[in-house]
C-alpha positions in Angstrom: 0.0 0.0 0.0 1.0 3.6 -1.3 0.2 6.6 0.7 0.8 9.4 -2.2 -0.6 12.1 0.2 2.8 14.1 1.6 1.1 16.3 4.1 -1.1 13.8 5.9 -0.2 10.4 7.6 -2.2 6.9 6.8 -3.2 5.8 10.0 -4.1 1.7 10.6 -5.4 0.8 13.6 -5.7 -2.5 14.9 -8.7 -4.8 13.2 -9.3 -2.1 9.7 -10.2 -3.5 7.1 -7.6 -2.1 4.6 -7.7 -3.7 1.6 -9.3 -6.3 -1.0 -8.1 -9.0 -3.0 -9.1 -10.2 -7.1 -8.1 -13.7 -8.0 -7.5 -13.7 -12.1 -6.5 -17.0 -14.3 -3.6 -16.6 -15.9 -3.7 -17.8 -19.5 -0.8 -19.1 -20.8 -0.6 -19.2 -24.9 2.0 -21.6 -26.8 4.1 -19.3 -28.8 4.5 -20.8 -32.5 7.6 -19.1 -34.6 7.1 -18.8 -38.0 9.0 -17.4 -40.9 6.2 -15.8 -43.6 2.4 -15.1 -42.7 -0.2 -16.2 -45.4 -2.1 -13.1 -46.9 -5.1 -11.8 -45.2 -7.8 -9.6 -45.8 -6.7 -7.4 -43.1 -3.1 -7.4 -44.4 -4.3 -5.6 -48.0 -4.6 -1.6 -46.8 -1.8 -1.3 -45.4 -0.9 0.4 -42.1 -3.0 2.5 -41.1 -5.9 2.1 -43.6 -9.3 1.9 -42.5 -10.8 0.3 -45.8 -13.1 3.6 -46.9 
């Protein structure tokens, strides 16, 4: 925990409830190297096109 506020003190006294807690899956992906990409349809504008 991070008090950012310089002038005035964080005080925690004894049974405050201070904080919270997310559980998140972490995926994990299999990384596949290759050497060319096949065309796409996305891959025909160019960067930065938006097709109009």
């Amino acid at each position: 925990m991070i008090n950012l506020d310089r002038e005035n003190d964080f005080v925690i006294n004894k049974y405050d409830k201070i904080c919270q807690i997310v559980f998140k899956k972490i995926e994990e992906a299999e990384l596949i190297s290759a050497e060319e990409l096949d065309e796409s349809e996305r891959g025909t504008g160019g960067f930065g096109s938006t097709g109009k």
